[in-house]
C-alpha positions as CSV (number, residue, x, y, z in Angstrom):
1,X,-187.0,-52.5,-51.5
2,X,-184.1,-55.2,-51.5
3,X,-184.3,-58.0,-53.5
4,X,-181.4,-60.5,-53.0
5,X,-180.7,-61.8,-56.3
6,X,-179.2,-65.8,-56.3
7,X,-176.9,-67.5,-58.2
8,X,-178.8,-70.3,-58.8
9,X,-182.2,-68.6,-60.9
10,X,-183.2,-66.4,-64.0
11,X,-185.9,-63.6,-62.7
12,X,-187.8,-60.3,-63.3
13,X,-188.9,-58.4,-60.6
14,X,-191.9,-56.2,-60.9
15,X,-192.4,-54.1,-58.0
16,X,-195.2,-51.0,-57.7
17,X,-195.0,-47.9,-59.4
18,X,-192.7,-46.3,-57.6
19,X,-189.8,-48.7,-58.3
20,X,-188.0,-49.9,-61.2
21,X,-188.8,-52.8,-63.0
22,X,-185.4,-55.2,-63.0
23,X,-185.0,-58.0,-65.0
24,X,-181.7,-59.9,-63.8
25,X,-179.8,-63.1,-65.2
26,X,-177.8,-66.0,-63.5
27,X,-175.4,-64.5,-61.8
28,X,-172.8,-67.0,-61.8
29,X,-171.1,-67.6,-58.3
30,X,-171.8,-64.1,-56.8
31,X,-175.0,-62.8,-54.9
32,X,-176.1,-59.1,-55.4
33,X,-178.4,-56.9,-53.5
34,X,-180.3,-54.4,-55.9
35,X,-181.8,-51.1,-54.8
36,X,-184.9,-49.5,-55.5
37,X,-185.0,-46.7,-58.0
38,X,-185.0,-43.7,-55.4
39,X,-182.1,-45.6,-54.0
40,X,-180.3,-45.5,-57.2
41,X,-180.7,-49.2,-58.3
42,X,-178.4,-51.4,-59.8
43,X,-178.9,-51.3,-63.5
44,X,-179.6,-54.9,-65.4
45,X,-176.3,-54.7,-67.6
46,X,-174.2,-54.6,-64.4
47,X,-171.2,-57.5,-65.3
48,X,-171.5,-60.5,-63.3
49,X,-168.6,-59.7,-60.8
50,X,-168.4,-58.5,-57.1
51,X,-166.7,-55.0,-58.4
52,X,-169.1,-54.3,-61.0
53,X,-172.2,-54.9,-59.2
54,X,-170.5,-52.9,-56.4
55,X,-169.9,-50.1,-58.4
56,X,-173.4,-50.4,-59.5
57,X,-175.3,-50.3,-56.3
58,X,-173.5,-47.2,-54.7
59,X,-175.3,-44.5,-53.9
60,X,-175.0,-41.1,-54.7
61,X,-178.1,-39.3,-54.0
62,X,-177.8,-37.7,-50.9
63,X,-181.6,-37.5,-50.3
64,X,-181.2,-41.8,-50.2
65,X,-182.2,-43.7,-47.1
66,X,-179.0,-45.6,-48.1
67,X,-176.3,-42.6,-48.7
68,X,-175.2,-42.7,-45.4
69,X,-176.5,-45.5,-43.0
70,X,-176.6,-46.8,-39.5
71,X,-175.7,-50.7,-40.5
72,X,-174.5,-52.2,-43.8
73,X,-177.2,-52.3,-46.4
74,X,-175.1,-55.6,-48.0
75,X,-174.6,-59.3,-46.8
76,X,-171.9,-60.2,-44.6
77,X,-169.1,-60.9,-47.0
78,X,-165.7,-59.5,-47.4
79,X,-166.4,-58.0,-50.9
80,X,-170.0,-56.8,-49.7
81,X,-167.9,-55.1,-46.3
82,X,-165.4,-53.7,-49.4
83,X,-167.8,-51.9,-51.1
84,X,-170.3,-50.5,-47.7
85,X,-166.4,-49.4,-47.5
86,X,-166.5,-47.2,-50.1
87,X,-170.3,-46.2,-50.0
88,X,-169.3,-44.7,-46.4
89,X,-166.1,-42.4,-48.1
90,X,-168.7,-41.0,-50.4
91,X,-171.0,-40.5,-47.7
92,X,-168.4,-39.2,-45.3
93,X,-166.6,-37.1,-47.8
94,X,-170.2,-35.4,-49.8
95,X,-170.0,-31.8,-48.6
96,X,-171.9,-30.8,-45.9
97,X,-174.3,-28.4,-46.1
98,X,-173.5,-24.9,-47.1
99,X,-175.7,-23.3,-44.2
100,X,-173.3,-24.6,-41.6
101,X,-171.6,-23.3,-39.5
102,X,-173.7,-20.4,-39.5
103,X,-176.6,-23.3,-38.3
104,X,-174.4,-25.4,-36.0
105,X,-177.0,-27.9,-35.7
106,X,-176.5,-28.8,-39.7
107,X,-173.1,-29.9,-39.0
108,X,-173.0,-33.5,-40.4
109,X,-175.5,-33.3,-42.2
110,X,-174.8,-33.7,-46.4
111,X,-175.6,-31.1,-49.1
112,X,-178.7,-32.3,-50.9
113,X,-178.6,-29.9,-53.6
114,X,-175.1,-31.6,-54.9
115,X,-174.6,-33.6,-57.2
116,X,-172.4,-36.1,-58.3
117,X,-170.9,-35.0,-61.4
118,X,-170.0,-31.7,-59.1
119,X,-168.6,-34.5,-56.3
120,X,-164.8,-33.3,-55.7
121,X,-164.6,-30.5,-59.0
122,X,-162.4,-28.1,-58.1
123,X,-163.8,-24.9,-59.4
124,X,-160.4,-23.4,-60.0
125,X,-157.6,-26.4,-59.7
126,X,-154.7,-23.9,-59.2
127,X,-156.8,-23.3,-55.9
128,X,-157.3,-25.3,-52.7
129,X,-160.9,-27.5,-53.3
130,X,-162.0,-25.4,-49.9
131,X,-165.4,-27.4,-49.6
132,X,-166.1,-28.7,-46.0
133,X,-167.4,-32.3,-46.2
134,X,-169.5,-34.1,-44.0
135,X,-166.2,-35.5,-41.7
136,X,-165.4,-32.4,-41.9
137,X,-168.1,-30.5,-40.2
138,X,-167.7,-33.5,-37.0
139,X,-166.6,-32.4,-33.9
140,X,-162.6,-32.2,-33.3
141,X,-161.4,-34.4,-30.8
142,X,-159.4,-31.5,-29.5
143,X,-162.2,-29.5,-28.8
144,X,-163.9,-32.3,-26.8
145,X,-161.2,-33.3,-24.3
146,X,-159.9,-30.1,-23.2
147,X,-157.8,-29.9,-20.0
148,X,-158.6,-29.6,-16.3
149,X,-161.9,-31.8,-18.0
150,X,-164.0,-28.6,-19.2
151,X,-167.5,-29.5,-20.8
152,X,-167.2,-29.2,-24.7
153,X,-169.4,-26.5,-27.0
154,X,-172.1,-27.8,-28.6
155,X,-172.3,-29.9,-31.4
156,X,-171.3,-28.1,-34.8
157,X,-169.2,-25.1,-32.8
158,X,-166.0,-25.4,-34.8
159,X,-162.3,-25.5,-33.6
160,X,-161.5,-22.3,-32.4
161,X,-157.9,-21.0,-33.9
162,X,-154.8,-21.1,-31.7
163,X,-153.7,-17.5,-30.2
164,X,-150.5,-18.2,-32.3
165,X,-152.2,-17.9,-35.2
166,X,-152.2,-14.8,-37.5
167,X,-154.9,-12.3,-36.5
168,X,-156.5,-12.6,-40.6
169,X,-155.9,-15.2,-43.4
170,X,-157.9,-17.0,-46.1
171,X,-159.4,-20.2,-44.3
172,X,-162.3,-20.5,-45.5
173,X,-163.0,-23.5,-44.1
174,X,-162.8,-23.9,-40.7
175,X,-159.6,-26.3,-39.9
176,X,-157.3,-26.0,-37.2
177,X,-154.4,-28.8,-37.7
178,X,-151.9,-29.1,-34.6
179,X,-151.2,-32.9,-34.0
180,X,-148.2,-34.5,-35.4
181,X,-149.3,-38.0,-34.4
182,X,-152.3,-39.7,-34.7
183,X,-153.0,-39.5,-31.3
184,X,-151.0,-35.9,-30.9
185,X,-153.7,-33.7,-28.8
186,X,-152.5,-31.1,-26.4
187,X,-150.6,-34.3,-24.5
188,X,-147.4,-34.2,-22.6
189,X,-145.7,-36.5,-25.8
190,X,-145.0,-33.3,-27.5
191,X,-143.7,-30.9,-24.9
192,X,-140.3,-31.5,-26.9
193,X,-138.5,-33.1,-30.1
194,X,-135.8,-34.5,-27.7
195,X,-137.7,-36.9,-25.1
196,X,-141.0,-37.3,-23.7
197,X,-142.9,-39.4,-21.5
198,X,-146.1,-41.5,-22.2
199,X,-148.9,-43.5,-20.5
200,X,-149.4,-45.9,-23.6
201,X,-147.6,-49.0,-24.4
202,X,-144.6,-48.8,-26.4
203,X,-146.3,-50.4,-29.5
204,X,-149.3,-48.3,-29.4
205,X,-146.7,-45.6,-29.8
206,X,-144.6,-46.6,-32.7
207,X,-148.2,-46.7,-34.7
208,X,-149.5,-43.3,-33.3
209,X,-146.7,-41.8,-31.8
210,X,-143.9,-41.1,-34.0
211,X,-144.3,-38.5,-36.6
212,X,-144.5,-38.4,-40.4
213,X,-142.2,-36.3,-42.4
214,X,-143.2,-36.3,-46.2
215,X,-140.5,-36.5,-49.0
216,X,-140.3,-32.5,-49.2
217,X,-139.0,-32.8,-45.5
218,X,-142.8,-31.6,-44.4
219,X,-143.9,-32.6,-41.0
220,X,-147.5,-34.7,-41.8
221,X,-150.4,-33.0,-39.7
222,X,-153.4,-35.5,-38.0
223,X,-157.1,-35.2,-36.9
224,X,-159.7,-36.8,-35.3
225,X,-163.4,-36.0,-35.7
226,X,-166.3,-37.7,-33.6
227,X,-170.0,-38.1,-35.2
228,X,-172.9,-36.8,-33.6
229,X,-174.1,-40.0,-31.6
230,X,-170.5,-40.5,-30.1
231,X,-170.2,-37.2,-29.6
232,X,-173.8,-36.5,-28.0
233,X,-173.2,-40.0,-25.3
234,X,-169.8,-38.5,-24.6
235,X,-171.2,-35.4,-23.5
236,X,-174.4,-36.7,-21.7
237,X,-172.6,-39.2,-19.6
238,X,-169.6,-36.4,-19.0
239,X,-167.0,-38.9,-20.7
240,X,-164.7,-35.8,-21.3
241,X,-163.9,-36.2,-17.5
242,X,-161.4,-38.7,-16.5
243,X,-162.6,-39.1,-13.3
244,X,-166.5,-39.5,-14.5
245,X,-165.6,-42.1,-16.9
246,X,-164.0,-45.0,-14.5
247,X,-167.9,-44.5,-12.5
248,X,-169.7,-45.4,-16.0
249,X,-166.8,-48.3,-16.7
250,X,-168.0,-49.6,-13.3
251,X,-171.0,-48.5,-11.8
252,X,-172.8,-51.9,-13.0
253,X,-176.2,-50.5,-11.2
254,X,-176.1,-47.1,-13.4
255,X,-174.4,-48.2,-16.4
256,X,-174.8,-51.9,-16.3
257,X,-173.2,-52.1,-20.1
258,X,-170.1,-49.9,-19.0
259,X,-168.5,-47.5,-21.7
260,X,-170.8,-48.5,-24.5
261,X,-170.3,-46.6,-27.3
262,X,-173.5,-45.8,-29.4
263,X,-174.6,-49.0,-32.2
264,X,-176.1,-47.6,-35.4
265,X,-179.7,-49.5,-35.5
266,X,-180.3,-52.7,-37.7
267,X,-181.5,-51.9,-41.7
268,X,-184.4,-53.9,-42.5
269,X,-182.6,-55.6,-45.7
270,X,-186.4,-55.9,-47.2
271,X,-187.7,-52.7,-46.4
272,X,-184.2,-49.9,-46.2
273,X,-185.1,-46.7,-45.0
274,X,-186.3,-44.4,-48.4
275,X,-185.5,-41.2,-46.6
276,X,-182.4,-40.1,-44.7
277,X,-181.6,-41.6,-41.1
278,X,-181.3,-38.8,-38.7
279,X,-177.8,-38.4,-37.3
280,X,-178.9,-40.0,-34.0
281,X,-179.9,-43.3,-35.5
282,X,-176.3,-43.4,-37.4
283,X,-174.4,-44.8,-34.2
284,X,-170.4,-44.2,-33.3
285,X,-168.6,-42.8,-36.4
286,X,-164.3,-41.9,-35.9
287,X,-162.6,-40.9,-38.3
288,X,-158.5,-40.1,-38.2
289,X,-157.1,-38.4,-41.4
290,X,-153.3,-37.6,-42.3
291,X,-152.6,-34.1,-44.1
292,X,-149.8,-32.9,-46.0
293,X,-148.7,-29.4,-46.7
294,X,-149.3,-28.5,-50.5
295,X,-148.6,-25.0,-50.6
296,X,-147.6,-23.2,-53.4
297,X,-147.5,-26.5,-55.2
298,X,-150.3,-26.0,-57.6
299,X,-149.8,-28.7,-60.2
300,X,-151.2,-31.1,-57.7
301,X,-154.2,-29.6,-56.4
302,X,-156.4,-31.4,-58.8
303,X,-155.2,-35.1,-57.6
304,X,-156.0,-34.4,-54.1
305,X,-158.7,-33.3,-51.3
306,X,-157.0,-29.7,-50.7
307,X,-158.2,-27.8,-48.0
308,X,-156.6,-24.2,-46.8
309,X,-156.2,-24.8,-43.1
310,X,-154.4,-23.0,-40.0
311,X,-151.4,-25.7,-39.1
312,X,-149.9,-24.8,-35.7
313,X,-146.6,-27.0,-34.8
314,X,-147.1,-27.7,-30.9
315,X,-143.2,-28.0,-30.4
316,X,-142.2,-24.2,-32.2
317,X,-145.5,-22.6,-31.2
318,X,-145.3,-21.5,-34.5
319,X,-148.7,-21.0,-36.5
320,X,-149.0,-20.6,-40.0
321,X,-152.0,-20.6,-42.7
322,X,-151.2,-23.5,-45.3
323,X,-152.7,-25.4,-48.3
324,X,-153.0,-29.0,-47.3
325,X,-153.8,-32.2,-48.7
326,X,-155.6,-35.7,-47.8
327,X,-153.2,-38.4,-48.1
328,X,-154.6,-40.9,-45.2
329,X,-158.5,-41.7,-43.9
330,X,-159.7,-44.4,-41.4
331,X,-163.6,-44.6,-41.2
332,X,-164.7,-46.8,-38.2
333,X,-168.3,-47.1,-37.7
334,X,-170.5,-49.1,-35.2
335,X,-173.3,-50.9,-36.2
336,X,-175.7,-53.7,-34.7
337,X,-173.8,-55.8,-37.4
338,X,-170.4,-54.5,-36.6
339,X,-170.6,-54.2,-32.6
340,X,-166.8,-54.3,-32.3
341,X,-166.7,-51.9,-35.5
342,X,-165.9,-52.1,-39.6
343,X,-162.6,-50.5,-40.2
344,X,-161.6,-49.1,-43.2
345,X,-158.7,-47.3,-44.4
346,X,-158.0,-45.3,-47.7
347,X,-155.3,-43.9,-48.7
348,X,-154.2,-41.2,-51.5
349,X,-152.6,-42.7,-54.8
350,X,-149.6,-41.3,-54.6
351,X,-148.3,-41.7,-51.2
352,X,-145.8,-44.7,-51.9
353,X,-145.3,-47.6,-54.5
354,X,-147.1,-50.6,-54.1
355,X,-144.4,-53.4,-52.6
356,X,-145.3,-55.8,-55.7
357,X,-144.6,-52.5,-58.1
358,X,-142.4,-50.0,-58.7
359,X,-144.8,-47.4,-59.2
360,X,-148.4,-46.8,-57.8
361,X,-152.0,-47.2,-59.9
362,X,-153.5,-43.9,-60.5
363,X,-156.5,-43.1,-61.6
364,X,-155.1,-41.5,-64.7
365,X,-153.8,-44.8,-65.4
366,X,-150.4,-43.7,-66.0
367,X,-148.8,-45.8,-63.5
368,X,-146.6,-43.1,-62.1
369,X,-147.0,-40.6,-59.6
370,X,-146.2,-37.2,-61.6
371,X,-144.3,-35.3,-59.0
372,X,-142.6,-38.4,-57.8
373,X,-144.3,-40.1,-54.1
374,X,-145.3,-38.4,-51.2
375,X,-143.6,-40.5,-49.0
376,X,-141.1,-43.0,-50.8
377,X,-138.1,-41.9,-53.0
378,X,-137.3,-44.8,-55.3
379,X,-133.4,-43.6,-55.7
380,X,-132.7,-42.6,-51.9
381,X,-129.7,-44.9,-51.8
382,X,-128.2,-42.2,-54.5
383,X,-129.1,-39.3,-52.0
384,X,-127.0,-40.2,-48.8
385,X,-130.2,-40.1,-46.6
386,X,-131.4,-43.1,-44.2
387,X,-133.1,-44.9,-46.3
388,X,-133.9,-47.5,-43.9
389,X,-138.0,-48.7,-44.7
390,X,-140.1,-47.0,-42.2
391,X,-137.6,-46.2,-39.4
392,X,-139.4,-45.3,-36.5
393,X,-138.6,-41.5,-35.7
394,X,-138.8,-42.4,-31.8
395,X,-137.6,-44.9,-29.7
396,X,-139.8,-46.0,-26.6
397,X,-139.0,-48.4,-23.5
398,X,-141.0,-48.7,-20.3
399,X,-143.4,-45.3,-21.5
400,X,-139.9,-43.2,-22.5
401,X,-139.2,-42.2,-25.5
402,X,-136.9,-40.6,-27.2
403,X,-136.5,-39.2,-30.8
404,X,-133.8,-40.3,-33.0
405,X,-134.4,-38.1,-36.0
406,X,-134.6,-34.3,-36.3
407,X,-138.6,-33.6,-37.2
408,X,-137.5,-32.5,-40.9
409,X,-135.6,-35.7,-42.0
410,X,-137.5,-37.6,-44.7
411,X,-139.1,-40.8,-43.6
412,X,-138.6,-43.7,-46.4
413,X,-141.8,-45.3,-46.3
414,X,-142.6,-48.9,-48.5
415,X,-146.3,-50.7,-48.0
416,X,-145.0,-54.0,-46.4
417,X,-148.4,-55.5,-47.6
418,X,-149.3,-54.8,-51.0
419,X,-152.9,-54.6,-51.5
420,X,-155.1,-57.5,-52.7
421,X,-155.9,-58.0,-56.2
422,X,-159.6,-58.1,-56.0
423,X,-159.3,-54.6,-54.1
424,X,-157.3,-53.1,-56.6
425,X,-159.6,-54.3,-59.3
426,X,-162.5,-52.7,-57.0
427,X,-161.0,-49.7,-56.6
428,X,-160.3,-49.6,-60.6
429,X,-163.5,-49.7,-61.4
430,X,-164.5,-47.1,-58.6
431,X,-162.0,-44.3,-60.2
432,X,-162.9,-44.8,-63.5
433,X,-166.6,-44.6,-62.7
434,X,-165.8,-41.4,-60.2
435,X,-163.7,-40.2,-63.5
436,X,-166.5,-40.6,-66.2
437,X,-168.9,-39.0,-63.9
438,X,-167.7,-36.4,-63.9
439,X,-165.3,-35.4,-66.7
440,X,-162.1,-37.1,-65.3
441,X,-162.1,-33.8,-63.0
442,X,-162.7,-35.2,-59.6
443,X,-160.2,-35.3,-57.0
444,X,-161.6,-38.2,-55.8
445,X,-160.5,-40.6,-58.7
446,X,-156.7,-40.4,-57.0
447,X,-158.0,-42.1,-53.8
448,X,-157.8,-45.6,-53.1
449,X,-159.6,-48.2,-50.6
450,X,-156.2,-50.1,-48.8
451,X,-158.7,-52.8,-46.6
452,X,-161.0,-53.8,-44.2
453,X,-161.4,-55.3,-41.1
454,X,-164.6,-56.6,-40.1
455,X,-165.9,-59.4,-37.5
456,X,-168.1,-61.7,-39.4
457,X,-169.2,-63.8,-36.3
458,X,-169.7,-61.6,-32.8
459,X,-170.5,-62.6,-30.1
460,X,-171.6,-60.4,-27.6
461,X,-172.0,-60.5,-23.6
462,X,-175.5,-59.3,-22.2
463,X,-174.2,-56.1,-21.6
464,X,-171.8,-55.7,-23.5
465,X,-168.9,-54.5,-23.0
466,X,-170.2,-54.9,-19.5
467,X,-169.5,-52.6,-16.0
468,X,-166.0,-53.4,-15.4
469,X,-164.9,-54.8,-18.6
470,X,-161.5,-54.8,-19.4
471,X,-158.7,-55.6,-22.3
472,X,-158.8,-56.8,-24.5
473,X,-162.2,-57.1,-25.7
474,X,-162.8,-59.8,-27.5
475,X,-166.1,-60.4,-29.3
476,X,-165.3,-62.4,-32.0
477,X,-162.2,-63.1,-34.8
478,X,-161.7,-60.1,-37.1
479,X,-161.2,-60.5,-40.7
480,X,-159.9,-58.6,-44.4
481,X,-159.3,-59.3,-48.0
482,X,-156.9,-62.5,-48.0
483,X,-156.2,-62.0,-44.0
484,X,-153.8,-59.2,-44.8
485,X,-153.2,-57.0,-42.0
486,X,-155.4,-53.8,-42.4
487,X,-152.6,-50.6,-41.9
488,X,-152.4,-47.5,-43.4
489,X,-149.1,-46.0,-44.6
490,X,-149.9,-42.7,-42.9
491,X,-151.7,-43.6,-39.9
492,X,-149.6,-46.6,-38.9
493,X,-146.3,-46.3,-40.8
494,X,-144.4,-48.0,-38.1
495,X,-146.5,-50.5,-37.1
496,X,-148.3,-52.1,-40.5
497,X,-147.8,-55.7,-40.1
498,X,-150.4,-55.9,-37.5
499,X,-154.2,-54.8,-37.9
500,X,-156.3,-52.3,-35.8
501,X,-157.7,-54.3,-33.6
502,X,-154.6,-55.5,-32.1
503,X,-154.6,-52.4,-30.7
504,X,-157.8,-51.1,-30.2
505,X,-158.8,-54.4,-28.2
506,X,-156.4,-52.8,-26.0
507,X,-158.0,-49.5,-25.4
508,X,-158.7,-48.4,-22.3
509,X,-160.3,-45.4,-20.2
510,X,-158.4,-42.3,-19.2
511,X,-155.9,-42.8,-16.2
512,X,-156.6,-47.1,-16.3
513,X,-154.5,-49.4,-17.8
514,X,-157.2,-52.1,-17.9
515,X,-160.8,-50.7,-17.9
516,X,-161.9,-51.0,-21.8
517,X,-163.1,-48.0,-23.7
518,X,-165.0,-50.0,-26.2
519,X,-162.3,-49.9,-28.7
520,X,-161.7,-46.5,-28.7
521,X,-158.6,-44.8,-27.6
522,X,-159.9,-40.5,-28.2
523,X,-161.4,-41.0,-24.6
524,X,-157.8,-41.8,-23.1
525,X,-157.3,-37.9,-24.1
526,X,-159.9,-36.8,-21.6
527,X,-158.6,-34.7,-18.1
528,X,-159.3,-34.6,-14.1
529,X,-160.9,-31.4,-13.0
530,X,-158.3,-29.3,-11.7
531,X,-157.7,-29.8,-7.8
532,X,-160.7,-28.3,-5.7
533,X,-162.5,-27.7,-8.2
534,X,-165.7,-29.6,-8.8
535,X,-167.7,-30.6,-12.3
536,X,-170.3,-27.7,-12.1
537,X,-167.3,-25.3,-11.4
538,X,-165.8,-26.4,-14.7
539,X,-168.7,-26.1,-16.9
540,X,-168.9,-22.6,-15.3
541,X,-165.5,-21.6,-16.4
């Protein structure tokens, strides 16, 4: 049960026996949604302000209708958007359960036995935290576009390790990391350091293209993982083929809504699912995270989401087993609410400085980073390095480009917009909650929400995209916390004054430079069938 409560009355709800009784007072200029108990409701001494009663109504019961969901369980507001934000990293990054991938078919699906205070503990912090999440178990991008268009494994078969790699190691958790740009995936842009050719527009590839090298001259690994709706419509409908996809962007009589990714189904707002949604209901979930290498630096394990993990550097051919650690996350999600997709972005605390500061926010409240920044060295003019503000590492004109750094020079990197105020206060009271829950020992306390970007207003064709749609799509005006422009430090170093969907608008299928992709650009990775041979050959291979 959802009870909306309004500014404008004093009231008690009394509901059967299976829910809580509430009692609630005037809640002075901002409107609340409380939970019933078995959703975890919000308690009656929640403080009258849009962080608080956010903090309040997060779920962390993993056997809740509302832990991970196919819409928004809030109103349409930016705060209520801010906080579905962070409900979906706690969702997204619960661990998944233990069974898989033994039981492939449990991939994405959340440990119910865990428990909050548990959420993020590293049992030994001088060890990797080595606990698949929910992301986590999603299917690779890599291992759903592979060339000459082959059909993917099934859903929860995990990314197999490159030959490179050594024959034994530790990884206990099955990661592969080989892309060195967000959009890195066995593509012709990193057949060398020198110069490389590329099929997307010169903007698109200062965001995505050019890689990340942290402050200990470590080149920054990316992913992409795909949930089970996306993934299961991608396979059905053979999207993993460049040449099928341009028949279901225009084939209006067989696919009269084109590439239409799939919508997680509307929430009842009075009557929220008590149980779990099943993974078909959730709708199109991408996520992209940024890794750093951590190995052998022990003291600061416990401030990050460690994982052990085989990197493989697709320029050396070199593969090695490393210790790395979460500094970037986008969470995209579509919903009947969000047809053009919510964005968020989250970032770990220690990556750079805030612009307005000289030092981050931590969890720990210290207000410095205790091994100095990932990414930003505060007295680089003493070092004699290029300590230009995010210098692109690449240089592209008419789909060119070519590198002007060696992979192992540091990038300088500064937030050009600081985050808002009322998101820092949100994501205050978020860490210290995360913190007292669970005895200031979760690595989860050092991450941060950066924004969101949300349409409040679609509006949406008959079929929409439509057969034969093309960029950019336009549904309606997107909109964040104070209009800043939603960018990640990580994920878009070089491109952070704009927002996603100047880009994504502009997504398009495989081999077309207009047909949309519904906002996606993963399906742009997808192959041809290799001459003379046809689709049923492939899958046969």
């Amino acid at each position: 049960m959802i009870e909306r409560l309004n500014s404008s009355r004093h009231c008690a709800i009394t509901s059967p026996a299976r829910w809580l009784t509430l009692a609630c007072s005037v809640l002075m200029s901002t409107s609340v949604w409380v939970f019933s108990a078995n959703a975890q409701a919000a308690t009656t001494n929640a403080a009258p302000t849009s962080t608080n009663s956010c903090v309040a109504q997060l779920v962390t019961d993993p056997d809740s209708g509302l832990f991970i969901t196919s819409d928004t369980p809030y109103l349409s507001t930016q705060a209520d958007v801010n906080c579905y934000a962070w409900q979906m990293f706690i969702g997204m990054n619960w661990p998944v359960d233990p069974a898989w991938p033994a039981k492939k078919d449990l991939a994405g699906e959340p440990d119910r036995k865990a428990t909050f205070s548990q959420w993020g503990v590293p049992a030994d912090p001088s060890k990797p935290l080595n606990t698949a999440s929910v992301w986590g178990s999603y299917k690779s991008a890599s291992t759903i576009f592979l060339p000459d268009a082959k059909e993917p494994e099934d859903w929860g078969v995990t990314t197999p390790k490159p030959a490179s790699c050594p024959s034994s190691g530790t990884v206990l958790v099955p990661r592969v990391l080989s892309a060195i740009s967000k959009s890195g995936h066995h593509q012709k842009n990193h057949s060398t350091p020198e110069s490389f050719t590329t099929d997307l527009g010169d903007k698109i590839m200062e965001a995505t293209g050019g890689w990340l090298t942290d402050q200990a001259g470590n080149l920054v690994y990316f992913e992409q993982k795909v949930g089970k709706a996306e993934f299961d419509y991608i396979k059905k409908h053979k999207l993993y083929d460049a040449d099928q996809q341009k028949v279901v962007a225009t084939d209006a009589r067989q696919y009269p809504a084109g590439i239409n990714l799939p919508t997680g189904k509307a929430l009842n707002l009075r009557n929220p699912p008590s149980t779990p949604q099943h993974q078909d209901e959730l709708g199109s979930f991408e996520l992209k995270a940024a890794w750093r290498i951590l190995t052998g630096n022990t003291g600061l394990y416990h401030r990050y989401v460690t994982s052990s993990a085989w990197v493989y550097n697709p320029i050396t051919d070199h593969c090695t087993e490393q210790v790395v650690g979460l500094v970037g996350l986008h969470i995209i999600h579509k919903t009947e609410r969000f047809p053009d997709f919510v964005w968020a972005t989250f970032e770990q605390v220690d990556n750079v400085p805030d612009s307005a500061a000289a030092t981050t926010t931590t969890a720990d409240n210290t207000g410095t980073s205790p091994q100095g920044f990932s990414f930003n060295n505060p007295d680089c003019a003493k070092t004699g390095e290029d300590c230009t503000p995010n210098q692109a590492r690449i240089d592209c004109q008419d789909g060119k480009c070519k590198a002007l750094y060696p992979l192992n020079a540091k990038v300088q990197v500064t937030r050009v917009n600081p985050i808002a105020p009322s998101i820092n206060d949100l994501n205050t009271a978020v860490q210290q909650w995360i913190g007292s829950a669970t005895a200031n020992q979760s690595v989860f306390q050092y991450y941060q929400l950066v924004n969101v970007l949300w349409d409040g207003s679609p509006n949406l064709p008959a079929h929409a995209p439509g057969s034969g749609a093309t960029i950019p799509l336009a549904y309606g005006s997107f909109e964040s916390t104070n209009s800043i422009p939603v960018a990640n430090t990580t994920l878009e170093t070089y491109a952070q004054e704009d927002s996603c969907n100047s880009c994504h608008q502009k997504a398009t299928i495989a081999g077309s430079d207009t047909l949309a992709s519904d906002f996606s650009f993963l399906l742009r990775q997808a192959s041809s069938p290799a001459k003379g041979t046809t689709q049923k050959e492939t899958r046969a291979k």
